[in-house]
N, C-alpha and C positions, 0 to 999 in steps of 0.2 A: 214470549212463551215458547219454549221447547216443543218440537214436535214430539208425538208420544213417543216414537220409538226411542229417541237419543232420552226423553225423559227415565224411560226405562231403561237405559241400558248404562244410565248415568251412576246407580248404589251399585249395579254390578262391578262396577270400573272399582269404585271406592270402596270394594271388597275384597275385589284382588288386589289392591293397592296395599291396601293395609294384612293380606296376608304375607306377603313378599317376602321372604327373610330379609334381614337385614344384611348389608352385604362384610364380610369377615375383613379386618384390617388388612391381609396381605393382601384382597384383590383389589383395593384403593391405590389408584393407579395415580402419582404428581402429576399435574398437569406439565404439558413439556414447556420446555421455558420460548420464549415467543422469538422467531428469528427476525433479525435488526435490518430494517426495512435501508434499501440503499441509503436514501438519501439522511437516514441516521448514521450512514456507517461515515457517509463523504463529509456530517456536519463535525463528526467526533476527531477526523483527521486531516480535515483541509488547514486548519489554522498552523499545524503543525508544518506544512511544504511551504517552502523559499523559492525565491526565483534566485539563479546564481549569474551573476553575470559577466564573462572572462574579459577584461581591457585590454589594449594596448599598451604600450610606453607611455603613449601621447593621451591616454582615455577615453579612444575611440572603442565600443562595442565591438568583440571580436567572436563572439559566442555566447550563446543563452543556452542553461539546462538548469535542471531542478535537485532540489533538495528536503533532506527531514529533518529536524530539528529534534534531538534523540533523548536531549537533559534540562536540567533547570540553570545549567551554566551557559545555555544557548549553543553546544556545540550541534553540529551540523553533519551528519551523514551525504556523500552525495556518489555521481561516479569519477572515476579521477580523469577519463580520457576529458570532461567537461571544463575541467580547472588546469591540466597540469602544461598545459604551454602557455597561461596569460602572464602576463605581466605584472597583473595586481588584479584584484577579485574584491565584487558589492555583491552581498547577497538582500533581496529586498524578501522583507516578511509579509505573512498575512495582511497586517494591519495597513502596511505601506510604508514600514521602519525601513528604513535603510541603513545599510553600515559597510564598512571597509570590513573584509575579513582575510585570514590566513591559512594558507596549510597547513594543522597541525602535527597527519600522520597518513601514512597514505600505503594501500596494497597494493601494490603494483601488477602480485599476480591474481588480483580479485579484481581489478579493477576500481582501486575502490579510495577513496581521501576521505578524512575527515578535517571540517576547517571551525576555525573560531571567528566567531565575530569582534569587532572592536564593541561594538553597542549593543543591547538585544532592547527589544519593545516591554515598556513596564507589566501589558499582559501577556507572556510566554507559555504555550503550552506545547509541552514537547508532547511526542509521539507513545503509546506504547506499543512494546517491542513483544513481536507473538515467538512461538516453535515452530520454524516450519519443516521440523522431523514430523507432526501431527499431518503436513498437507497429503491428501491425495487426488488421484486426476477426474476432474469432475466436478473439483472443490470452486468454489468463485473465486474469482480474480479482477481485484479493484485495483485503479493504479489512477493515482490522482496527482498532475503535472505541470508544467508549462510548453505544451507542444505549440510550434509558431507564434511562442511569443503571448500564447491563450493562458492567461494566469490560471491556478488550480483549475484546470481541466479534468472532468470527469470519465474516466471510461471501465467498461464491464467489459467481462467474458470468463473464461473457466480455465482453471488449472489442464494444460494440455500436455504435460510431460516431467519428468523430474530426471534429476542427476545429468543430465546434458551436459554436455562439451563443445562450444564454436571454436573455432579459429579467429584469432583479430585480424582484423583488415590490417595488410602492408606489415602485418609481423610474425617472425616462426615462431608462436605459441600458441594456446591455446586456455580458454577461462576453461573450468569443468565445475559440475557439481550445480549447475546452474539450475533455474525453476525456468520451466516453458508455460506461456500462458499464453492468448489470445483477445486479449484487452489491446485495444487501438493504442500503440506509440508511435510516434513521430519525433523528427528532431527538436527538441525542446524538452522534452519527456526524458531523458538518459538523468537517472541520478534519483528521482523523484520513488515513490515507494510503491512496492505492492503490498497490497492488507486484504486482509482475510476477510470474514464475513461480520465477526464481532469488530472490526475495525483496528487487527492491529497488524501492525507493519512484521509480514515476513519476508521480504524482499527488498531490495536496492536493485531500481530498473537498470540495465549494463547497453541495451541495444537492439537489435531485431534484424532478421534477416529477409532478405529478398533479391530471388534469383536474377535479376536484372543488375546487383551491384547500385541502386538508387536507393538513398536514405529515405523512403516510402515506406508505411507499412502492408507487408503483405499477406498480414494474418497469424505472425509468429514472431513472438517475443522471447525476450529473458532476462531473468532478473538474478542477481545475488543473492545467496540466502541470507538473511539477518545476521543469525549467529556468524557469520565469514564476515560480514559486511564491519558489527559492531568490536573483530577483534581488532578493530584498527584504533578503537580506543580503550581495547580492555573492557568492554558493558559486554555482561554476557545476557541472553533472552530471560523475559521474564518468566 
């Protein structure tokens, strides 16, 4: 039983209740749509990152970096410094398909290959591809990779600069137009993707800088924008 005061003060309640107006259609407010908890963004887009792997002549391992998988014909986005001295190139999938693959097209001043597989895995899911004219700084920054050889490796942090310009190591040019982020890369990571928060790929990771000159990372990344990235097969963003 209620004590008396809450019993009396209980028809008061259900008085003003039921006086209330009714609230007018415009100030019905949608509920905001629910934002995609990491590990939903990492399960929508890991299946989609490769391991690349650069041979020798002889088929010795000469380099490991990452890749995306962009289509339903299994071509492959990656960065080109990863692929473009080996010999011949495996890229192994999600699943653990492996196959022989190819260069099919490649930016030289983006940094950037695209290759094909000789085989792809009977369940293929390629990536999708965001705007990342939409990014700004502050924005998350997911980059999911093979750093040392760590298959899809997972790393966070936030959009820390945009339209950037490096210089490449040991050559007079320079990438520009680049995305700065601060998500952990490491060698194994070059190629593999940055994605947004709804999980889609606006970047192609290119490399990261650290004043010491050691492939470490030191807090600062960068990626290729997508749109730069995917004119290397002609897919424009979605």
């Amino acid at each position: 039983m209620l004590p008396w005061t809450a019993a009396l003060a209980a028809p008061a309640l259900l008085v003003a209740i039921s006086m209330a107006p009714a609230p007018r259609e415009a100030d019905i407010q949608p509920s905001p749509t629910p934002t995609p908890l990491t590990s939903e963004v990492y399960a929508k887009v890991a299946p989609s990152v490769v391991q690349i792997k650069a041979l020798s002549s002889d088929g010795k391992l000469v380099s490991s970096g990452s890749g995306v998988v962009i289509d339903d014909a299994g071509d492959i986005l990656t960065a080109l410094h990863v692929v473009q001295d080996a010999a011949s190139l495996s890229v192994v999938f999600a699943d653990g398909t492996e196959s022989a693959a190819v260069i099919i097209s490649e930016v030289a001043a983006s940094d950037i290959a695209a290759l094909r597989p000789a085989n792809t895995p009977a369940q293929l899911t390629p990536a999708t591809l965001g705007n990342p004219s939409g990014l700004r700084i502050g924005d998350d920054a997911i980059v999911v990779g093979n750093p040392f050889n760590l298959t899809r490796s997972l790393s966070t942090g936030v959009i820390s600069g945009l339209d950037r310009s490096v210089q490449v190591p040991n050559q007079n040019r320079s990438l520009t137009g680049l995305i700065q982020f601060d998500a952990a890369v490491n060698p194994g990571s070059s190629g593999g993707p940055l994605v947004n928060r709804d999980g889609e790929v606006v970047g192609i990771v290119t490399g990261l800088v650290n004043p010491t000159g050691q492939p470490a990372f030191s807090g600062v990344g960068f990626a290729v924008t997508i749109d730069t990235a995917a004119s290397a097969l002609g897919v424009p963003p979605d």
